[in-house]
MIBAKOL-994775 format. One record per atom (N, C-alpha, C, O, CB): residue in three letters; x, y, z. Coordinates in steps of 0.02 Angstrom, whole numbers, padded with zeros to 5 digits, always signed. Glycine has a CB too. Layout:
BEGIN
ALAXYZ
...
***
This chain:
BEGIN
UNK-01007-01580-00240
UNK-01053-01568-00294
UNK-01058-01628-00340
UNK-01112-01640-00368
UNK-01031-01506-00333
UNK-01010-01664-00348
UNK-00991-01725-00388
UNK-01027-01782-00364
UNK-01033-01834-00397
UNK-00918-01740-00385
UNK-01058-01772-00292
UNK-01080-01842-00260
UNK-01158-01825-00283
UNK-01194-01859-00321
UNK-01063-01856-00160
UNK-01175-01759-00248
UNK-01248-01745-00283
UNK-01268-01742-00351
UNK-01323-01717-00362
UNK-01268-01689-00266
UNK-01233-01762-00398
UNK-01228-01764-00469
UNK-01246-01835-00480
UNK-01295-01854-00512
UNK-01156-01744-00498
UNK-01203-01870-00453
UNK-01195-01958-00474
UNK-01286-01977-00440
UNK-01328-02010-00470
UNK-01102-02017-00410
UNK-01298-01937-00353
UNK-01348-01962-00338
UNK-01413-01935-00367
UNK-01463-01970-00372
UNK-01344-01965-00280
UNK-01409-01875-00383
UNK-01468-01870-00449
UNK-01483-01914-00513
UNK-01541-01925-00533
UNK-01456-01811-00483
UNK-01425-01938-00545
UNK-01419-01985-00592
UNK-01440-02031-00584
UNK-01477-02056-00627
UNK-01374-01997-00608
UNK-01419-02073-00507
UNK-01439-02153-00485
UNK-01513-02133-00490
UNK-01547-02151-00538
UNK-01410-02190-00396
UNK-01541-02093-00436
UNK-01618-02094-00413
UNK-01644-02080-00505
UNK-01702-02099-00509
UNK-01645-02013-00337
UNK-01627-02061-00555
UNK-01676-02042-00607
UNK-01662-02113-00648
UNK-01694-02122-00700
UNK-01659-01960-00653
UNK-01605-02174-00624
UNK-01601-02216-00654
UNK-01643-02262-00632
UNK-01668-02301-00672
UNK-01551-02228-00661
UNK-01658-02264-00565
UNK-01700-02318-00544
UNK-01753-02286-00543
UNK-01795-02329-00529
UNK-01687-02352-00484
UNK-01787-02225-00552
UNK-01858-02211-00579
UNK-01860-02239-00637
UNK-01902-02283-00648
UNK-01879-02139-00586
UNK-01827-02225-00672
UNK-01838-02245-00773
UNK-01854-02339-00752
UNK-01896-02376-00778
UNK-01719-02226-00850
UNK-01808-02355-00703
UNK-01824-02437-00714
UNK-01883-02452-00676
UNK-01909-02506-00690
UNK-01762-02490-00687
UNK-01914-02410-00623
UNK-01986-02424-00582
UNK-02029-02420-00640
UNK-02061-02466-00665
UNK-02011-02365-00518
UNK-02023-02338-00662
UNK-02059-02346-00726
UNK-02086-02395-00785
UNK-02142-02405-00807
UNK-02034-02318-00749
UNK-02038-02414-00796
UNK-02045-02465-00867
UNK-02045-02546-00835
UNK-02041-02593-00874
UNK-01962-02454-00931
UNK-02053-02561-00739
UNK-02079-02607-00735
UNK-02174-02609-00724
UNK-02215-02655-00730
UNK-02036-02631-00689
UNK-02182-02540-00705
UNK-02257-02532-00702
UNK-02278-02536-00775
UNK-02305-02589-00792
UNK-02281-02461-00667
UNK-02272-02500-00808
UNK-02273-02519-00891
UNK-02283-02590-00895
UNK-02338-02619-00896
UNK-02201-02500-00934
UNK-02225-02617-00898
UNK-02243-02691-00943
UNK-02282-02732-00880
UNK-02306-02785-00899
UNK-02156-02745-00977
UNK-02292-02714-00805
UNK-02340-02752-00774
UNK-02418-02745-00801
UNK-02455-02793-00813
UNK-02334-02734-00703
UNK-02434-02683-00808
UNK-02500-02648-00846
UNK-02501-02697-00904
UNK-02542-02742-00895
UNK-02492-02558-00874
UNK-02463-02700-00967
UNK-02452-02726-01019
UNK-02469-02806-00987
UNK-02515-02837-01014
UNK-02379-02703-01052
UNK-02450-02823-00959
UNK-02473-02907-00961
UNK-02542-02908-00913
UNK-02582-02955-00919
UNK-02402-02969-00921
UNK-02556-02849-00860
UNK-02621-02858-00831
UNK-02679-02856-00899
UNK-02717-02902-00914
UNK-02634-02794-00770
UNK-02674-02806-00925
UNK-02705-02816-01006
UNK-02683-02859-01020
UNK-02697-02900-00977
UNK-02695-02773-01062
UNK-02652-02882-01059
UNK-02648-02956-01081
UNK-02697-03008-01078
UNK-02733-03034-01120
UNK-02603-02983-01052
UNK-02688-03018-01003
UNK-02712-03073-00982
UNK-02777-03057-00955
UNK-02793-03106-00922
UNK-02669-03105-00939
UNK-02834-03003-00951
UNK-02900-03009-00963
UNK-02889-03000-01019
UNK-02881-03059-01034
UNK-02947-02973-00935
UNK-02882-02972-01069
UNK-02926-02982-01151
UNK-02917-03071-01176
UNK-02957-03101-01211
UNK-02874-02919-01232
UNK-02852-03099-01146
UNK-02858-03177-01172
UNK-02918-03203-01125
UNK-02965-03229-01154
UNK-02779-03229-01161
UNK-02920-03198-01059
UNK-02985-03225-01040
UNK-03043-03192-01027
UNK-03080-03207-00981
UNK-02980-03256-00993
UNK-03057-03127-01083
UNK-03125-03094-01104
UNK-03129-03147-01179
UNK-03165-03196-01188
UNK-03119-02988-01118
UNK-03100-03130-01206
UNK-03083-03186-01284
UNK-03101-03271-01257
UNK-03130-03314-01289
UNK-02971-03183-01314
UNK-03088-03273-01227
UNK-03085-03365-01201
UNK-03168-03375-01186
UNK-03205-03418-01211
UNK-03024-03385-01105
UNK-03183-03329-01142
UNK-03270-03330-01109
UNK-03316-03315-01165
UNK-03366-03350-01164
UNK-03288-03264-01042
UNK-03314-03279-01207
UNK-03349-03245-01240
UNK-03335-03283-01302
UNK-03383-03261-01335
UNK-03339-03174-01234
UNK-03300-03328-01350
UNK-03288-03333-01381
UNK-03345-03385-01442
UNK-03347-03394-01503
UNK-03234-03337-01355
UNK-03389-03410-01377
UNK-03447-03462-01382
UNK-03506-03440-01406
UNK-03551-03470-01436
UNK-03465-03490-01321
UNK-03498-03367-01386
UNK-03555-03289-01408
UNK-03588-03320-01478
UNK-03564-03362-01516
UNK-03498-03190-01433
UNK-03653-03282-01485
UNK-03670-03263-01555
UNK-03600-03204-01578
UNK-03581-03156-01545
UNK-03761-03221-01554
UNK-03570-03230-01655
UNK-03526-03193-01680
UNK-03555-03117-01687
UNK-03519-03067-01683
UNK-03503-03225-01742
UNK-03626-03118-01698
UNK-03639-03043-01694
UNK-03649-02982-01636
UNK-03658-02922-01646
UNK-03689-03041-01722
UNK-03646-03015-01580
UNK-03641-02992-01506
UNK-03566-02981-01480
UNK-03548-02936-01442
UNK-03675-03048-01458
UNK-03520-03038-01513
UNK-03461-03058-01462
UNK-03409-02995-01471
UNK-03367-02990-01426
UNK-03421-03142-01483
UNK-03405-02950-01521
UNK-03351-02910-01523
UNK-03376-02840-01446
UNK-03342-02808-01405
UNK-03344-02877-01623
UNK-03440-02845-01460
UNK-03463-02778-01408
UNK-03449-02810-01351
UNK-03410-02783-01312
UNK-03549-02746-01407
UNK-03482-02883-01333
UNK-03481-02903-01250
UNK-03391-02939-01240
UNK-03383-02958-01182
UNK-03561-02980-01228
UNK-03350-02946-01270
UNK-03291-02928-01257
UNK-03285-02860-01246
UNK-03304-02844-01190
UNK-03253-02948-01302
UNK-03266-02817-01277
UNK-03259-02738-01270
UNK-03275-02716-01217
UNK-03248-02664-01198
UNK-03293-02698-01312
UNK-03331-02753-01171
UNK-03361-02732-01117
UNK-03343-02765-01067
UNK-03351-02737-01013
UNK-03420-02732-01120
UNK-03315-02829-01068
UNK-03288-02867-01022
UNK-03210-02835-01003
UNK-03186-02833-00946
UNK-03288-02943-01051
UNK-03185-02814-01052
UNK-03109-02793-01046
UNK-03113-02724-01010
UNK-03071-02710-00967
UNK-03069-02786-01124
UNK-03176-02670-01031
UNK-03180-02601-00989
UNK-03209-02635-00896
UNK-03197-02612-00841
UNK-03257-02533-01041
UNK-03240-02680-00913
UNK-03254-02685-00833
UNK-03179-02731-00810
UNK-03157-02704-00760
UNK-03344-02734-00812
UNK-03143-02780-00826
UNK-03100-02803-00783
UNK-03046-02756-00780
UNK-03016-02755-00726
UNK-03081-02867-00798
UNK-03021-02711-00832
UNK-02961-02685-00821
UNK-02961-02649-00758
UNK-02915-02667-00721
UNK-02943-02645-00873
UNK-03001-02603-00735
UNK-02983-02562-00675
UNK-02988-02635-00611
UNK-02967-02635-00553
UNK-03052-02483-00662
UNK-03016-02679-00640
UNK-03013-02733-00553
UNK-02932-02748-00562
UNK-02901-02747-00508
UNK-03077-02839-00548
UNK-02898-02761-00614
UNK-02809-02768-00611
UNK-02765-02714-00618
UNK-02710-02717-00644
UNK-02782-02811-00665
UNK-02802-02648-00585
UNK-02752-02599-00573
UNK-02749-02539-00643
UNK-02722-02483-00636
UNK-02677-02644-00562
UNK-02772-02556-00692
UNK-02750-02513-00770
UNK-02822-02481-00784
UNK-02873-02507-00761
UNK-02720-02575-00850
UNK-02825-02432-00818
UNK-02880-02384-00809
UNK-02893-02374-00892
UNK-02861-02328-00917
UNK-02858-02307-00759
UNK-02923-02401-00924
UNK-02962-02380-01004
UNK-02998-02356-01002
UNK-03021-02345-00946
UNK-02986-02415-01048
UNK-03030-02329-01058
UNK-03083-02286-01078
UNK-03108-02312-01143
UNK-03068-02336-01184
UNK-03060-02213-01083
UNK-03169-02309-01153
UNK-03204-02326-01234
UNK-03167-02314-01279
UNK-03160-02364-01314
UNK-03263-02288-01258
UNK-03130-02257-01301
UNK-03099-02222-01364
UNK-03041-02275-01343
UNK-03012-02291-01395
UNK-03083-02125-01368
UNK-03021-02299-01303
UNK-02940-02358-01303
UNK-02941-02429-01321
UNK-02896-02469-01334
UNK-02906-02370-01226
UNK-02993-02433-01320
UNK-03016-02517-01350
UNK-03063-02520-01393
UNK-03124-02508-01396
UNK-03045-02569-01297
UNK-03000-02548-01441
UNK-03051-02574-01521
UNK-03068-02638-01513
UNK-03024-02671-01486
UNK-03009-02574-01604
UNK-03141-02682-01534
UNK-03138-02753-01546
UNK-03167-02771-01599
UNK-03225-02750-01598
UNK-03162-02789-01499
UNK-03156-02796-01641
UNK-03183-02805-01696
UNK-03187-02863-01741
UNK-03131-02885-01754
UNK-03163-02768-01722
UNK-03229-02890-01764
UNK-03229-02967-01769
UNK-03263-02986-01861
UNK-03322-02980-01879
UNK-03291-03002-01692
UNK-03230-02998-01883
UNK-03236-03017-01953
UNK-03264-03086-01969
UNK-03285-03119-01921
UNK-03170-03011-01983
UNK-03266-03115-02039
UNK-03300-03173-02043
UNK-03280-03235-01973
UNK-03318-03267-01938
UNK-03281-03200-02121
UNK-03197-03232-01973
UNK-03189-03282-01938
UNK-03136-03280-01875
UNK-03124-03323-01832
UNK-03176-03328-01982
UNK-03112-03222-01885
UNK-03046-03188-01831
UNK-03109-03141-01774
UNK-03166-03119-01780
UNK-02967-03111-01892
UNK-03047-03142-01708
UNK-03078-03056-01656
UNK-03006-03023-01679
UNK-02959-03057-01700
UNK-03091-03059-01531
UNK-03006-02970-01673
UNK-02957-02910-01679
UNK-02946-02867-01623
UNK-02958-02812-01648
UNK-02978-02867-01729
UNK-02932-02857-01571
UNK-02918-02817-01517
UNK-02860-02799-01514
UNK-02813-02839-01516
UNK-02931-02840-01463
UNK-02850-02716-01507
UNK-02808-02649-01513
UNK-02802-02627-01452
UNK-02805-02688-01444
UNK-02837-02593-01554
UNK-02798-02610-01417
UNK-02800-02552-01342
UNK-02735-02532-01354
UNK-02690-02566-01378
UNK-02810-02588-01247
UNK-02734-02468-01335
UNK-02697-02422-01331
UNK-02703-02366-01267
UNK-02751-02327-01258
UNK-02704-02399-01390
UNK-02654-02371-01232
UNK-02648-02336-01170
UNK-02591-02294-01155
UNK-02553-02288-01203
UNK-02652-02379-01123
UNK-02575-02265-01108
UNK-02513-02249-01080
UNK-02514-02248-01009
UNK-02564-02245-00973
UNK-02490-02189-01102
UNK-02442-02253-00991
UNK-02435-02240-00912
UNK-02400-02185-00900
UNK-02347-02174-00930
UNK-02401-02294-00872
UNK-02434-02127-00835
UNK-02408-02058-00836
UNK-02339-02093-00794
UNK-02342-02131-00746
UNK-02465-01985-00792
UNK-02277-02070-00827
UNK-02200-02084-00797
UNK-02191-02025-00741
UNK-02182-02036-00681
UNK-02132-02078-00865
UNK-02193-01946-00776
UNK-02172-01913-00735
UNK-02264-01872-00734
UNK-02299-01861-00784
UNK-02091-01873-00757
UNK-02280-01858-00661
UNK-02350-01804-00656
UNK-02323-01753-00586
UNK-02286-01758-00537
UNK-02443-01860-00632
UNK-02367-01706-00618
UNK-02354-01635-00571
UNK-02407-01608-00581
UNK-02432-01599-00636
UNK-02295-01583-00587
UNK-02438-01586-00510
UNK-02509-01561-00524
UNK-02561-01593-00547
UNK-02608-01565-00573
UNK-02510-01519-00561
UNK-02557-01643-00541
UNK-02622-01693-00584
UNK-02618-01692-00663
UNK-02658-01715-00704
UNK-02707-01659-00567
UNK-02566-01662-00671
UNK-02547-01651-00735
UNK-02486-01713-00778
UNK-02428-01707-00760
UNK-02517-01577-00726
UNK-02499-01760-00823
UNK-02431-01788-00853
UNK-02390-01755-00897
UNK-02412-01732-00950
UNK-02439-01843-00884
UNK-02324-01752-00878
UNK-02285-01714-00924
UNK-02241-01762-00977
UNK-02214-01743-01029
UNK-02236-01668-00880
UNK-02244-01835-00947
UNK-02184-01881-00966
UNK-02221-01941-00974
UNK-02216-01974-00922
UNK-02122-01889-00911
UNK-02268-01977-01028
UNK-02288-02026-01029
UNK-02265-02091-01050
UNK-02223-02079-01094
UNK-02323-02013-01047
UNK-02272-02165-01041
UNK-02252-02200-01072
UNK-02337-02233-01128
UNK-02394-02245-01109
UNK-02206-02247-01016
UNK-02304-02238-01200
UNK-02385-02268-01217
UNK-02356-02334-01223
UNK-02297-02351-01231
UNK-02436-02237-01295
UNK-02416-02372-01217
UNK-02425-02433-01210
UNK-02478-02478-01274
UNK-02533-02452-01283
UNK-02449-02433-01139
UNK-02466-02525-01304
UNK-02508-02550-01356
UNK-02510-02610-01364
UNK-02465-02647-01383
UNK-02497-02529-01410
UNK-02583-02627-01344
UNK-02581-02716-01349
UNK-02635-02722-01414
UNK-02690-02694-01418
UNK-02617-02768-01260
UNK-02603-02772-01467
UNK-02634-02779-01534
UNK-02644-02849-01542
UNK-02589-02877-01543
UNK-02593-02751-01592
UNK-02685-02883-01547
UNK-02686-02958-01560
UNK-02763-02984-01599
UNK-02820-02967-01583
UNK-02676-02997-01478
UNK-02742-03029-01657
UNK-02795-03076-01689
UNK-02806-03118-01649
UNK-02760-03137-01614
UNK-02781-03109-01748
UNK-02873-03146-01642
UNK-02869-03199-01605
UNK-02930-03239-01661
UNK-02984-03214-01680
UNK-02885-03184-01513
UNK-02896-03320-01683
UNK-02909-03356-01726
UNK-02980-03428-01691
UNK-02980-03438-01631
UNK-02827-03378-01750
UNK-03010-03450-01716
UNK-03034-03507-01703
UNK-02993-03566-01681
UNK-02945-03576-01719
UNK-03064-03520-01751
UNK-02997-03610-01629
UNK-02960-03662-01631
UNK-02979-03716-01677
UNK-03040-03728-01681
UNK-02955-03683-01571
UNK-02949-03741-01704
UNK-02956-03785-01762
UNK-02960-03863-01733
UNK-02914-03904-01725
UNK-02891-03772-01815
UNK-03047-03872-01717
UNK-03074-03946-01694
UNK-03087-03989-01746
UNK-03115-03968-01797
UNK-03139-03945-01655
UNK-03072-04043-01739
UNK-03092-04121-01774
UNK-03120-04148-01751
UNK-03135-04203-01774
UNK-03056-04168-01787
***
């Protein structure tokens, strides 16, 4: 009974660590389209560029595996900063098409002018 104990334990330890490597893989697949939705777009009319980012990031995320929705990505662009928020989660544990055990996930970043001479 003692062996099936320890091996329930191992298998829920190396789920928790599969888990939280899909997590932070998601977390840098985001990442790295919003820096190069931000990078492409950044040349925009300032009054266009917060929407056609927003839209660049809903179309690349599902091509790198991570799945958003409108209500998960904020972009928002002030006199001289972009502001991008997304907020997601990854279902950890699902049953039935159902998640019972989520991890959330939150990528927040200013992104500034580069400062040319």
């Amino acid at each position: 009974m003692k062996i099936v104990f320890w091996l329930f334990v191992a298998v829920g330890f190396v789920y928790a660590f599969y888990s939280g490597a899909i997590a932070t893989y998601q977390y840098m697949q985001v990442k790295d389209v919003v820096e190069e939705s931000v990078q492409e777009r950044w040349k925009v009319d300032k009054f266009d560029r917060a929407a056609r980012v927003k839209q660049d990031i809903l179309r690349k995320a599902p091509e790198s595996g991570v799945t958003l929705d409108a209500q998960s990505v904020h972009v928002t662009d002030d006199e001289r900063n972009l502001h991008v928020l997304i907020r997601w989660s990854y279902p950890a544990v699902v049953y039935r098409h159902q998640a019972y055990i989520s991890i959330p996930i939150s990528y927040d970043k200013v992104f500034e002018p580069a400062s040319g001479r």
